[in-house]
N, C-alpha and C positions, 0 to 999 in steps of 0.2 A: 173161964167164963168169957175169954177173950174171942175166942172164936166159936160159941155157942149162938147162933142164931135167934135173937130174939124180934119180933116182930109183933106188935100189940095198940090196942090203944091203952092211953095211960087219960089221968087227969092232967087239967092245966098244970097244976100246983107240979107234978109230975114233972112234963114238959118242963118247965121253966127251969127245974134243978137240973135236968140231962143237960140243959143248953146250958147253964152257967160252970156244972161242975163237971162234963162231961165233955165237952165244947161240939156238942151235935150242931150240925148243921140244919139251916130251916129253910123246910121248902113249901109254900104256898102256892097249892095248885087252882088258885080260882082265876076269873080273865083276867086281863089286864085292867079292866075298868073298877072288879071289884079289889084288886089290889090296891088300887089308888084312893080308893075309901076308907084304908087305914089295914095296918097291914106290923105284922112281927118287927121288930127292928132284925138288921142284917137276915130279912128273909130273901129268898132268891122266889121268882114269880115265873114258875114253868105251867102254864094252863092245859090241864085237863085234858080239854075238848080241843084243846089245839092240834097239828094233825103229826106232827112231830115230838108230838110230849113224849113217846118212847123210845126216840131214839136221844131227844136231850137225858131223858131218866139215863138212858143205857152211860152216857158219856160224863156219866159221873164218878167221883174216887170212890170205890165198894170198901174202902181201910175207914171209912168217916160212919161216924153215926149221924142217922137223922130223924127229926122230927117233921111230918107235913101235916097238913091241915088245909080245911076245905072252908066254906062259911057254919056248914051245920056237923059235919061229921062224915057224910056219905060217900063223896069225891074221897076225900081225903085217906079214906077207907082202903079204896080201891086202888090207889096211888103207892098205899102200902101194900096192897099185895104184888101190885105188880114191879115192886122195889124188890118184897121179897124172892119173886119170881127169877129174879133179874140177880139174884145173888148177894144182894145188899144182909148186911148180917143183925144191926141194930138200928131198926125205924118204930118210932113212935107216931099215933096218931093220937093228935089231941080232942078227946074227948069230947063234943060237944062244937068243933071248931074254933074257930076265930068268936063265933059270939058267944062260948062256953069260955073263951080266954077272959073276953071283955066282963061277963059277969061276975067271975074269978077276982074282979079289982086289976088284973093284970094290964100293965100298958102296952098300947100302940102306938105305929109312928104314920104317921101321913103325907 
Protein backbone atom coordinates (compact mmCIF):
# COMPACT_ATOMS: atom_id res chain seq x y z
CA UNK A 1 0.00 0.00 0.00
CA UNK A 2 3.18 1.96 0.37
CA UNK A 3 3.48 2.89 -3.01
CA UNK A 4 -0.26 2.80 -4.07
CA UNK A 5 -1.14 6.22 -5.19
CA UNK A 6 -3.84 7.63 -3.27
CA UNK A 7 -5.21 10.98 -3.73
CA UNK A 8 -8.81 11.96 -2.38
CA UNK A 9 -10.62 14.19 -0.34
CA UNK A 10 -11.18 12.74 3.16
CA UNK A 11 -13.18 14.42 6.16
CA UNK A 12 -11.58 16.71 8.77
CA UNK A 13 -11.81 13.95 11.45
CA UNK A 14 -9.83 12.02 8.63
CA UNK A 15 -7.33 14.64 8.06
CA UNK A 16 -6.50 15.11 11.48
CA UNK A 17 -5.58 11.05 12.20
CA UNK A 18 -3.27 11.06 8.79
CA UNK A 19 -1.47 14.17 10.29
CA UNK A 20 -1.06 12.67 13.83
CA UNK A 21 -0.64 9.04 12.99
CA UNK A 22 0.63 9.32 9.74
CA UNK A 23 2.84 12.44 10.21
CA UNK A 24 1.43 14.03 6.76
CA UNK A 25 2.61 17.02 5.96
CA UNK A 26 0.15 20.30 5.81
CA UNK A 27 -0.19 22.55 3.24
CA UNK A 28 -2.52 25.51 3.07
CA UNK A 29 -2.90 26.89 -0.07
CA UNK A 30 -4.99 30.08 0.50
CA UNK A 31 -2.95 33.83 0.42
CA UNK A 32 -1.08 34.89 2.81
CA UNK A 33 -3.63 37.22 4.27
CA UNK A 34 -6.04 34.29 4.70
CA UNK A 35 -3.54 32.25 6.33
CA UNK A 36 -3.08 34.75 8.91
CA UNK A 37 -6.74 34.52 9.94
CA UNK A 38 -6.07 31.22 11.44
CA UNK A 39 -4.53 28.54 10.00
CA UNK A 40 -3.55 24.40 10.77
CA UNK A 41 -0.86 24.27 13.24
CA UNK A 42 2.68 23.43 11.46
CA UNK A 43 0.89 24.26 8.22
CA UNK A 44 3.26 25.57 5.46
CA UNK A 45 1.38 28.52 3.45
CA UNK A 46 2.23 27.85 -0.47
CA UNK A 47 -0.69 30.22 -2.15
CA UNK A 48 -2.62 29.04 -5.05
CA UNK A 49 -2.82 32.07 -7.17
CA UNK A 50 0.62 32.80 -6.53
CA UNK A 51 2.81 32.65 -9.63
CA UNK A 52 5.24 30.02 -8.45
CA UNK A 53 2.91 27.77 -6.56
CA UNK A 54 4.21 25.11 -8.99
CA UNK A 55 7.26 25.09 -8.92
CA UNK A 56 7.32 25.53 -4.75
CA UNK A 57 4.71 22.29 -5.16
CA UNK A 58 7.42 20.64 -7.63
CA UNK A 59 10.39 21.26 -4.80
CA UNK A 60 8.78 19.35 -2.42
CA UNK A 61 9.74 15.54 -0.77
CA UNK A 62 7.24 13.21 -3.05
CA UNK A 63 8.39 10.17 -0.05
CA UNK A 64 5.92 12.59 2.42
CA UNK A 65 2.33 12.31 2.67
CA UNK A 66 0.02 15.32 2.51
CA UNK A 67 -2.86 16.98 3.40
CA UNK A 68 -3.79 20.64 1.75
CA UNK A 69 -6.70 22.60 2.14
CA UNK A 70 -8.21 25.80 0.71
CA UNK A 71 -11.01 27.94 2.76
CA UNK A 72 -14.05 26.02 1.18
CA UNK A 73 -12.64 22.87 -0.61
CA UNK A 74 -12.21 24.04 -4.24
CA UNK A 75 -8.51 25.50 -4.36
CA UNK A 76 -7.51 22.81 -2.27
CA UNK A 77 -9.02 20.41 -4.69
CA UNK A 78 -6.97 21.49 -7.41
CA UNK A 79 -3.81 21.73 -5.33
CA UNK A 80 -4.32 17.99 -5.03
CA UNK A 81 -4.53 17.19 -8.39
CA UNK A 82 -1.87 19.04 -9.43
CA UNK A 83 0.26 17.23 -6.35
CA UNK A 84 -1.10 14.28 -7.96
CA UNK A 85 0.06 15.27 -11.25
CA UNK A 86 3.38 16.00 -10.04
CA UNK A 87 3.89 12.41 -8.74
CA UNK A 88 3.12 12.97 -5.07
CA UNK A 89 1.65 9.45 -3.87
CA UNK A 90 -0.62 10.33 -0.62
CA UNK A 91 -2.47 13.77 -0.62
CA UNK A 92 -5.59 14.32 1.18
CA UNK A 93 -7.83 17.23 0.84
CA UNK A 94 -9.88 18.15 3.52
CA UNK A 95 -13.27 18.19 2.92
CA UNK A 96 -14.98 21.25 3.37
CA UNK A 97 -11.64 23.32 3.93
CA UNK A 98 -10.34 25.11 6.79
CA UNK A 99 -13.97 26.10 7.64
CA UNK A 100 -15.26 22.22 7.39
CA UNK A 101 -12.09 21.82 10.00
CA UNK A 102 -13.24 24.62 12.17
CA UNK A 103 -16.95 23.21 12.28
CA UNK A 104 -15.41 19.88 12.93
CA UNK A 105 -14.53 21.43 16.63
CA UNK A 106 -11.06 20.99 15.33
CA UNK A 107 -8.28 23.63 16.30
CA UNK A 108 -6.46 26.50 14.70
CA UNK A 109 -3.59 28.44 15.36
CA UNK A 110 -3.25 32.21 14.55
Amino acid sequence: MANEQQCREASPEECRRAIEEDRCRIIDVRTPTEFGEGHLENAMNIDYYAKDFRERIAALDRDHSYVVYCKKGARGAKAMDILKQAGFRRVYNISGGVEGWARAGLPLQS
